[in-house]
PLY file of the C-alpha trace (Angstrom):
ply
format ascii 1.0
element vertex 221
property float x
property float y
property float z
element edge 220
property int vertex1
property int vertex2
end_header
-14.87 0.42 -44.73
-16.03 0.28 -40.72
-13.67 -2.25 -38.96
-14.89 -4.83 -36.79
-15.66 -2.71 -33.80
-17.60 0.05 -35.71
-19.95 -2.78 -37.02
-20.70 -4.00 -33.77
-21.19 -0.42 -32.48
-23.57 0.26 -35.85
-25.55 -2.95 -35.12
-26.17 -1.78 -31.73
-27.31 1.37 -32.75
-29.94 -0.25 -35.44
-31.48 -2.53 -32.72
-31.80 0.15 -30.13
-34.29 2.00 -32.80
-36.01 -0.52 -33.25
-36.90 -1.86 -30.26
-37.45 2.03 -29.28
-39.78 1.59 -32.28
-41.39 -1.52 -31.05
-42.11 -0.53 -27.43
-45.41 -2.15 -26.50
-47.93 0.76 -26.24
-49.17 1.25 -22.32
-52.95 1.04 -21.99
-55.27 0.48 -19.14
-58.06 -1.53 -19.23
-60.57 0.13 -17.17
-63.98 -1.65 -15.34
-66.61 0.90 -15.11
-70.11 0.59 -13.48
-72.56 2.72 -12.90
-75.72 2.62 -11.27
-79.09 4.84 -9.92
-80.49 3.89 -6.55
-83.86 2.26 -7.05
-86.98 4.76 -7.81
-84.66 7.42 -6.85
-84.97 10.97 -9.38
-81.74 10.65 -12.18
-79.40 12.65 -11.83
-80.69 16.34 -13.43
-78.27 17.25 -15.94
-76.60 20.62 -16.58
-76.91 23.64 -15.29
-77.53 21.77 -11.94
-75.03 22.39 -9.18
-72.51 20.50 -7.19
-70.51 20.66 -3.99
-67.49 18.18 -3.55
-67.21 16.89 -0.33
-63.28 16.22 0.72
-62.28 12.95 2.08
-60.93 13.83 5.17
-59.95 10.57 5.97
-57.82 9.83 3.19
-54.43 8.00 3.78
-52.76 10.75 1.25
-54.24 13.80 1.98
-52.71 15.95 -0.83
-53.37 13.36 -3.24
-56.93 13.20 -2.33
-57.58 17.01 -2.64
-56.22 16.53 -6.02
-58.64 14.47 -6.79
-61.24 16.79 -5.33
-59.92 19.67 -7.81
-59.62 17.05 -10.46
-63.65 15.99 -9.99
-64.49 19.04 -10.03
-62.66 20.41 -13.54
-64.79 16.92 -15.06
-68.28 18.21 -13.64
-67.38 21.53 -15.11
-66.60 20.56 -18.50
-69.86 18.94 -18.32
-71.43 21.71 -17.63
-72.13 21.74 -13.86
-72.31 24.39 -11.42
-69.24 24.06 -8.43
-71.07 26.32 -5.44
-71.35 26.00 -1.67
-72.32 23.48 0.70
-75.68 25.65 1.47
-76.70 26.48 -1.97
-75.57 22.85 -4.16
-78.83 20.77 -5.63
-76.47 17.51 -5.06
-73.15 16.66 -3.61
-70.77 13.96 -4.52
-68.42 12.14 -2.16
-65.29 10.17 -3.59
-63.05 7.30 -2.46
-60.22 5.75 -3.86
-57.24 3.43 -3.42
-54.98 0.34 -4.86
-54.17 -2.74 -2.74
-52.32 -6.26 -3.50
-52.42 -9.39 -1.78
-56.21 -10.99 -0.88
-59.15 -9.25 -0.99
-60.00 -6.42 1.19
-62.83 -4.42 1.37
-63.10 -0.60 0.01
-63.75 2.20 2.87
-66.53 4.15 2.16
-67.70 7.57 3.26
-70.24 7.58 6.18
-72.39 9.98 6.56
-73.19 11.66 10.19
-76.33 13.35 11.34
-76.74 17.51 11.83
-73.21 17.66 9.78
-70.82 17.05 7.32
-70.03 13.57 6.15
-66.99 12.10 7.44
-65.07 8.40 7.17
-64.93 6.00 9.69
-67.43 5.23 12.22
-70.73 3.28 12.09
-73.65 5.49 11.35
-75.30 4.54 7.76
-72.41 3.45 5.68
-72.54 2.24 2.52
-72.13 -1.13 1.35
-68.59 -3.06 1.54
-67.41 -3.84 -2.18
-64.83 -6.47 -2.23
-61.91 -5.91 -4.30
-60.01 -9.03 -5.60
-56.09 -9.47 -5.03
-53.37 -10.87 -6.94
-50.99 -13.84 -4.91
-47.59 -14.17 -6.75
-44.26 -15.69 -5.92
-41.67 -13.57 -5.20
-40.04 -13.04 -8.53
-42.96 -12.28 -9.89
-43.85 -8.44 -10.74
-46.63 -7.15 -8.25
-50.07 -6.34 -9.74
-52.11 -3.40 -8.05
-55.91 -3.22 -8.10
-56.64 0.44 -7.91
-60.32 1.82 -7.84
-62.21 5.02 -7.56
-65.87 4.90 -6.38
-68.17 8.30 -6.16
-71.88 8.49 -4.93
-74.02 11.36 -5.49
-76.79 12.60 -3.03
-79.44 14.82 -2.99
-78.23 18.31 -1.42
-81.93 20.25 -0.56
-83.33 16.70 0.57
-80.35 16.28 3.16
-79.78 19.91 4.18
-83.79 20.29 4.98
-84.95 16.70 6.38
-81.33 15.33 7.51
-82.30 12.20 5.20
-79.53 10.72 3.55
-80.78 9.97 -0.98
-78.10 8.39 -2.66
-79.03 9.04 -6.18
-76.32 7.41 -8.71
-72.44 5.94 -7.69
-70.21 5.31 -10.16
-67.10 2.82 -9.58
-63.87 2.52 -11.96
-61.04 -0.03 -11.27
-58.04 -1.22 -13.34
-55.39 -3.94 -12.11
-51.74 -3.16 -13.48
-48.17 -2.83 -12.35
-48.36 0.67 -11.88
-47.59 1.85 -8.18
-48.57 5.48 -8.77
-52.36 6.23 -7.90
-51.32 9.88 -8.59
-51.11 8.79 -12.13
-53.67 6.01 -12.59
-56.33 8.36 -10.93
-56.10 10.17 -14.12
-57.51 7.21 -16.36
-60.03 6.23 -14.13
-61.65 9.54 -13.73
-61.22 10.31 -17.33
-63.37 6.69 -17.86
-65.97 7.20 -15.27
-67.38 10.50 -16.31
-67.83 9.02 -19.96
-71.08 7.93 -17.59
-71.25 9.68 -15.26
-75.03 9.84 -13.73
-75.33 7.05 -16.24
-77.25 3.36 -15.28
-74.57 1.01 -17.26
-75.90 -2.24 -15.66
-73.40 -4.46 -15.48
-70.65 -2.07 -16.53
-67.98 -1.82 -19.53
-64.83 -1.92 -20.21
-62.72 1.10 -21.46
-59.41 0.74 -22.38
-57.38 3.90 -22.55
-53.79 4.91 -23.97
-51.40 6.53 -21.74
-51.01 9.51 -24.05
-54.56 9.92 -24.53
-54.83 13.66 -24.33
-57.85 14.22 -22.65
-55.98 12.10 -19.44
-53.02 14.36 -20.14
-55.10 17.33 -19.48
-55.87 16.15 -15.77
-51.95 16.03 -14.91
-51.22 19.03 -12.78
-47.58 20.52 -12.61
0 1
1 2
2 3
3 4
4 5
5 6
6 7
7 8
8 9
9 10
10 11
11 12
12 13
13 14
14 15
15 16
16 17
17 18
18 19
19 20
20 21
21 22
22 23
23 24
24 25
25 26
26 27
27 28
28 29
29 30
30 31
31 32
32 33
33 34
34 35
35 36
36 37
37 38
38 39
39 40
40 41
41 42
42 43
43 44
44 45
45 46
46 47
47 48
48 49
49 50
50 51
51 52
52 53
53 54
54 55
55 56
56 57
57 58
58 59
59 60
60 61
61 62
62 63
63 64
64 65
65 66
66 67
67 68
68 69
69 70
70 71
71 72
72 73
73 74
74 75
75 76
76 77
77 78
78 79
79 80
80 81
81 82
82 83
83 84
84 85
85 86
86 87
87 88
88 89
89 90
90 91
91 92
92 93
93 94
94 95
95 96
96 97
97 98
98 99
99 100
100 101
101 102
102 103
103 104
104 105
105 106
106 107
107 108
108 109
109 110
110 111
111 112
112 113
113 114
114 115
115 116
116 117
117 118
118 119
119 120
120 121
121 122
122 123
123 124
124 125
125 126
126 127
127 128
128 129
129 130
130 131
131 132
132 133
133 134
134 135
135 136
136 137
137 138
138 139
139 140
140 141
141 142
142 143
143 144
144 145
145 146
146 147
147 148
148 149
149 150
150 151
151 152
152 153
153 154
154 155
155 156
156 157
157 158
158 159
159 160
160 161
161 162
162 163
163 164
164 165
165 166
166 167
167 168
168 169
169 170
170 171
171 172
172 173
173 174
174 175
175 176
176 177
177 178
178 179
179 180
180 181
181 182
182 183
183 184
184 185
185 186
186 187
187 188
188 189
189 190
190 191
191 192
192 193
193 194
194 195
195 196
196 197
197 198
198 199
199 200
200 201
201 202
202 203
203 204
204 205
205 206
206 207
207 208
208 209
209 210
210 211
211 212
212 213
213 214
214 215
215 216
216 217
217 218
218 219
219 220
């Protein structure tokens, strides 16, 4: 028979599986909207080709080219062409971030005559979307809003007349405790090209498990 100690030990061991067993199951609960630009031409859909343009202004640079790569392994499972600035029939620009506290706006890319686009500045930017913020006390766990917002324009249209055609821009956020963008990026893309060059009106709402394997397939090692 187990003595007093090995029952206690025993009993331990039983609860520890089962809560093991019982651990909530992580999902995020994705927003995503996305909408054409008014008597603008939809988005053509595959074969067509894309360039992604890097955000050069990003505050984590190596973060935000793997989002670049990470855009562009999406467009080409849909079927899209990656190819050079001078030869791509559209080109989509990206932005993304998390914030806490009140609300602050989203940077977005501006575009600048005779060249490439670039962030920052005040030539033709696009509109300001708010973002809202969490206020808790300080024993409270901190909530992060994270978002990822991409815009598509029309390449020959740009590169021939210099006239800036936003065609389609998709936004995804999620609010969670989650510090790590590097992570959370993977969701969100993974939820916004569901529509991508889709007109959702006033937007869904995905939710996604964390061991959903077609997010697991955007992780790189």
């Amino acid at each position: 028979m187990l003595n007093q100690l090995g029952c206690k030990i025993l009993l331990i061991m039983v609860l520890g599986c089962c809560l093991g067993s019982c651990a909530p199951e992580v999902r995020y609960r994705i927003q995503v909207t996305g909408y054409s630009q008014p008597n603008a031409a939809p988005v053509a859909p595959p074969p067509a080709s894309f360039y992604v343009i890097d955000n050069w202004q990003a505050k984590d640079p190596a973060l935000a080219r793997e989002i670049k790569g990470k855009i562009e392994k999406l467009l080409g499972i849909k079927g899209y062409i990656i190819t050079s600035f001078e030869q791509a029939d559209y080109y989509l620009i990206y932005s993304s971030g998390q914030g806490t506290g009140p609300p602050v706006p989203v940077p977005m890319p501006v575009y600048r005559p005779g060249g490439y686009p670039y962030y920052g500045g005040a030539w033709q930017p696009y509109p300001m979307a708010p973002v809202p913020g969490y206020n808790y006390g300080s024993e409270a766990p901190t909530l992060y809003d994270r978002w990822l917002i991409v815009n598509v324009i029309e390449g020959p249209r740009y590169r021939g007349k210099k006239e800036f055609q936003r065609l389609w821009q998709g936004e995804a956020r999620s609010t969670g405790y989650s510090a790590n963008m590097a992570a959370t990026v993977n969701f969100l893309l993974m939820a916004l090209f569901e529509d991508f060059g889709k007109n959702t009106g006033r937007g869904r709402v995905v939710e996604v498990n964390e061991d959903d394997s077609r997010a697991k397939e955007l992780f790189w090692k």
